[in-house]
N, C-alpha and C positions, 0 to 999 in steps of 0.2 A: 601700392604698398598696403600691404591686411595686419592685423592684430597679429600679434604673435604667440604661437603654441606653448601649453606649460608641457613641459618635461627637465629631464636628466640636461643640461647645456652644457658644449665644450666649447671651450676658447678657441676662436681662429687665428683671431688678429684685430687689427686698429686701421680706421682709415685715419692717417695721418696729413692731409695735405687735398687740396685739388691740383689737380693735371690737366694743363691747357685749357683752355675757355670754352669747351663743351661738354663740361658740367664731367669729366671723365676725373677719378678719386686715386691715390694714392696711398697703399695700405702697406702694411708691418706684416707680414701674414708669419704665421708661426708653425704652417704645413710644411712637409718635406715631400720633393720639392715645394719653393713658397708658392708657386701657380697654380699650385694644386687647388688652392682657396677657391680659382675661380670653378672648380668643378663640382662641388660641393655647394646643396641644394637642400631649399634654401635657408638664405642665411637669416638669424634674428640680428638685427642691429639695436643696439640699446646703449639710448645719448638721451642723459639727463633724468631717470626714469621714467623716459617713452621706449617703449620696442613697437618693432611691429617686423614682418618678414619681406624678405624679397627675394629674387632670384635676378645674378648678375647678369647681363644682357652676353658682356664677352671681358674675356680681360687677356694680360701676358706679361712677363715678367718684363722687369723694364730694370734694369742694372740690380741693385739689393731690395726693390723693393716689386709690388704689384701693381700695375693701370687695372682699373675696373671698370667700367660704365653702368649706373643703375640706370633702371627703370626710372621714368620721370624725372630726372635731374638732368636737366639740361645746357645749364651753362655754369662755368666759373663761382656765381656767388652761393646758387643752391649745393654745389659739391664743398664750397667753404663751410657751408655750415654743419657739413657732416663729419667735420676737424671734432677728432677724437672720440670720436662712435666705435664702442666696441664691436667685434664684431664675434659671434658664437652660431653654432648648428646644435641640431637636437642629437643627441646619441646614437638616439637608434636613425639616424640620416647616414652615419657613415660608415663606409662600405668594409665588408669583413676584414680580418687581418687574416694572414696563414700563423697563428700560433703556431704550431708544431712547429717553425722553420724560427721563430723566436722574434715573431713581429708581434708586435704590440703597441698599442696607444701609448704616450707618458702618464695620461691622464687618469688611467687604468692601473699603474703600476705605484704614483705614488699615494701614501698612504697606506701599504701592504708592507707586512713584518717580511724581514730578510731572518735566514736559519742557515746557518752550516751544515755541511754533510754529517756530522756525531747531532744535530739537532739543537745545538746551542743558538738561542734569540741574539742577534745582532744588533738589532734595532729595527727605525721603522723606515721607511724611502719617503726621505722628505721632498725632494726635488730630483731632476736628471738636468746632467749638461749634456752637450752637445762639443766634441772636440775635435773633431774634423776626422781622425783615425776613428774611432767607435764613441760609443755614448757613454754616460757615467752614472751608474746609481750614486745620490747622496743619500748617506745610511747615518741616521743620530740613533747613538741609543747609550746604555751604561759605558760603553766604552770610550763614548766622543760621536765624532766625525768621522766616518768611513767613505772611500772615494772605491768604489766598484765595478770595473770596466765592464760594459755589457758586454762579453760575448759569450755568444752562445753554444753550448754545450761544450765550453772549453771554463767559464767561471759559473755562468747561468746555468743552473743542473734542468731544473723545473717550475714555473710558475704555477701556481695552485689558486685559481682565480677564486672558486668557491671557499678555500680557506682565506684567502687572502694572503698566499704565504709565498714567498722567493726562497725556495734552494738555491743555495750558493757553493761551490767548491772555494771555500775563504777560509781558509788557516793557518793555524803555524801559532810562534810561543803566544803571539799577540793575544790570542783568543783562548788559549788552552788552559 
């Protein structure tokens, strides 16, 4: 394991748990799919303010959650101790999206003003959920709480990453 790199970090996920007595980790991964985690390289772990990086040997989804195997952790007590290690990559580590087709990070998206098609401010994307049919913009702003279904080019008009702005087709008396 080496020091770990300053930049931009995205949350991956948590290793929650050790898995069986050869030092193999149990993780919360918050990639879609969650195995995705293990392709993603490498990772910064950071437990207790120590980071340092690593890259997973092998992993596979194991029912809801991830198996990983690190480097040098070999049995049951050293993977215990890695209960509750965040776990993040640098930004520019992962791989392009197809914008045009309306894929994008969360991590990207919240924090950017939402606009209706007449150009009225909505608010800001404070968070997304995840509901099994499509995703959810949460939108706070003067009006409340707004719950925004991501789809794309049927509500989502345009993301505007240099403005940091989300066209939306959202309206009606509510807004008007």
């Amino acid at each position: 394991m080496r020091p770990a790199r300053s930049g931009h970090r995205v949350f991956l996920g948590e290793i929650i748990a050790p898995f069986g007595i050869k030092g193999w980790v149990k993780i919360y991964s918050h990639t879609d799919p969650p195995e995705q985690i293990v392709k993603l390289k490498p990772w910064i772990l950071v437990q207790e303010g120590r980071e340092f990086e690593v890259c997973p040997l092998r992993g596979k989804r194991h029912g809801r959650v991830v198996i990983a195997q690190l480097p040098g952790i070999t049995d049951r007590n050293q993977a215990e101790a890695l209960r509750g290690t965040k776990i993040y990559i640098l930004r520019e580590n992962l791989p392009p999206t197809a914008e045009e087709k309306g894929e994008f990070y969360w991590h990207d998206l919240i924090g950017m003003e939402v606009e209706n098609l007449s150009g009225k401010r909505l608010g800001r994307v404070v968070k997304m959920i995840e509901t099994g049919a499509n995703d959810v913009l949460v939108v706070q702003g003067g009006e409340g709480e707004l719950l925004i279904p991501w789809l794309w080019e049927r509500v989502i008009k345009a993301v505007d990453r240099e403005r940091g702005v989300i066209r939306v087709d959202w309206s009606g008396a509510f807004f008007e």
